[in-house]
C-alpha positions in Angstrom: 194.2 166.6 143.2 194.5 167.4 139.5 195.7 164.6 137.1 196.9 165.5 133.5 196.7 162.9 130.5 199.9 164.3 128.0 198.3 163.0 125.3 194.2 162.8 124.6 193.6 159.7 121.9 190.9 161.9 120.2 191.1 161.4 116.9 193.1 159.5 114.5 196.8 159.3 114.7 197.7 161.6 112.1 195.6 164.3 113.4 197.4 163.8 117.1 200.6 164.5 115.4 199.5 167.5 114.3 197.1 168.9 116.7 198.4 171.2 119.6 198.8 168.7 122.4 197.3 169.9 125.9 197.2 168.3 129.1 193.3 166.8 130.1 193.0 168.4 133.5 190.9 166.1 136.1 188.5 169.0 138.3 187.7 167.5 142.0 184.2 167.9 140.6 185.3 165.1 137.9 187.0 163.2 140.1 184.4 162.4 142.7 182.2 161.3 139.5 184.8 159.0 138.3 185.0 157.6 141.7 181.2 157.1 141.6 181.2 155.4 138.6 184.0 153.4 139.9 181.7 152.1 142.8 178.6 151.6 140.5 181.0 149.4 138.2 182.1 147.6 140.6 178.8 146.8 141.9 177.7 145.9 138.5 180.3 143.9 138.1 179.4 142.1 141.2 175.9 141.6 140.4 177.0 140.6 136.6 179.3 137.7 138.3 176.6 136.0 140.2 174.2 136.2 137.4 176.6 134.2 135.4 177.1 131.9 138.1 173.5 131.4 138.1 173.4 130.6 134.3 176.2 128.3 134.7 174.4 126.7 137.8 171.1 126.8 135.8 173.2 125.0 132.9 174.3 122.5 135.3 170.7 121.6 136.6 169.2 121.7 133.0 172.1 119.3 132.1 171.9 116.6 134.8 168.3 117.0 136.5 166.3 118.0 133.3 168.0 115.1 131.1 165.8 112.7 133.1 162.7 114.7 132.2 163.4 116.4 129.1 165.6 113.8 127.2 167.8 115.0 124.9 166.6 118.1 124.8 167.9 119.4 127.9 171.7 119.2 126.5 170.1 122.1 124.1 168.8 124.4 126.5 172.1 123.9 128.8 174.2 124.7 125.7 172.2 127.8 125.1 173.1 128.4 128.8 176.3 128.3 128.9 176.5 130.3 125.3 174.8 133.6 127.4 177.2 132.8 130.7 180.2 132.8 128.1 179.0 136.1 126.1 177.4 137.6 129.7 180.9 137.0 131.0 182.9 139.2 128.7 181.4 142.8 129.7 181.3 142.0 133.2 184.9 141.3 133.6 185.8 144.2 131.7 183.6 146.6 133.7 185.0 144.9 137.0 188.8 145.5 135.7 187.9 149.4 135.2 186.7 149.3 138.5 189.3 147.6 139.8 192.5 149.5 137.6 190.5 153.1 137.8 189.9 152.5 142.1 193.7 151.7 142.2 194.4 154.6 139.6 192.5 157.4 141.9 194.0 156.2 145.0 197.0 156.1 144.0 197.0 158.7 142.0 198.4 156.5 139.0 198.5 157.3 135.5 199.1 154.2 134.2 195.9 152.7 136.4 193.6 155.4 135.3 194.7 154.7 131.9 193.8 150.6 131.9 190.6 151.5 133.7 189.3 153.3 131.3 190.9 151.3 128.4 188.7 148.8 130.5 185.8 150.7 130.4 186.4 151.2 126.4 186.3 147.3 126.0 183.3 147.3 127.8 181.6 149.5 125.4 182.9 148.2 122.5 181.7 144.5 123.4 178.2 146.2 124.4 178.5 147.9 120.9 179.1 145.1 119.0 176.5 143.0 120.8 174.1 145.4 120.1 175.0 145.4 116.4 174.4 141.7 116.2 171.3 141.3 118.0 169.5 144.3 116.4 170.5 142.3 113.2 169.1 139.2 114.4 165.9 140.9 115.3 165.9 142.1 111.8 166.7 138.6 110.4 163.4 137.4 112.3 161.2 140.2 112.2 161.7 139.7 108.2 161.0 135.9 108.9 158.3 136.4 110.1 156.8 138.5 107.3 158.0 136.2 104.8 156.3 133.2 107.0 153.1 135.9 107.4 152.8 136.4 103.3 153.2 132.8 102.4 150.8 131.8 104.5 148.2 134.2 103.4 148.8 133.2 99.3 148.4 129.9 100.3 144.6 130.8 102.3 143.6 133.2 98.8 144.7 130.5 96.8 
């Protein structure tokens, strides 16, 4: 039950060309914890899907039932809504297709699936990655908002 990979993307291209390939060999060991984090993916997954369901439901209600008490305002909040659905979304399909590609790559014993699955799984991160990036930004944005918004109001009580 060993898989090989003929050629590890470690590194950038130029050294591949000149590195000694060798064959990634896949233990039983391994395996079994690829095909738990297969399962736990695609529960995640699951669980990711009806939480954006429920922020597209939530988007709905805002919308329609909170217009009549809210006004205008409620067209806001549903945007904002459906913004985190749409960004929410992303990650959650891509951790579903690993499941899905790297379930049909073990029992198969597929190449190609493994390979998409965890091509998958690297989407997944990257997204996370980059969405990490821009909210510890954002968080930086405000936090120095906040002490700019802090210091003017205290010159304006000394003076």
């Amino acid at each position: 039950m060993e898989q090989t990979n003929p050629k590890p993307s470690l590194g950038s291209s130029s050294e591949q060309d000149t590195a000694i390939e060798t064959p990634v060999i896949l233990s039983s060991e391994m395996l079994d914890s690829l095909d738990r984090m297969i399962y736990w993916a695609k529960f995640l997954s699951i669980v990711g899907f009806i939480a954006v369901g429920l922020l597209i439901f939530g988007m709905l209600t805002i919308i329609f039932v909170g217009q009549s008490v809210f006004g205008a305002e409620a067209l806001g909040l549903g945007f904002i809504y459906l913004v985190l659905a749409a960004v929410y979304f992303m990650p959650v399909y891509y951790l579903f297709k690993f499941a899905r590609h790297g379930r049909l790559g073990l029992q198969s014993k597929s190449q190609h699936h493994t390979d998409q699955g965890l091509m998958y799984l690297a989407a997944h991160y990257k997204f996370i990655g980059i969405l990490v990036v821009v909210m510890l930004s954002l968080y930086a944005l405000v936090f120095i908002g906040i002490l700019a918004t802090g210091f003017s109001a205290l010159s304006a009580l000394s003076a």
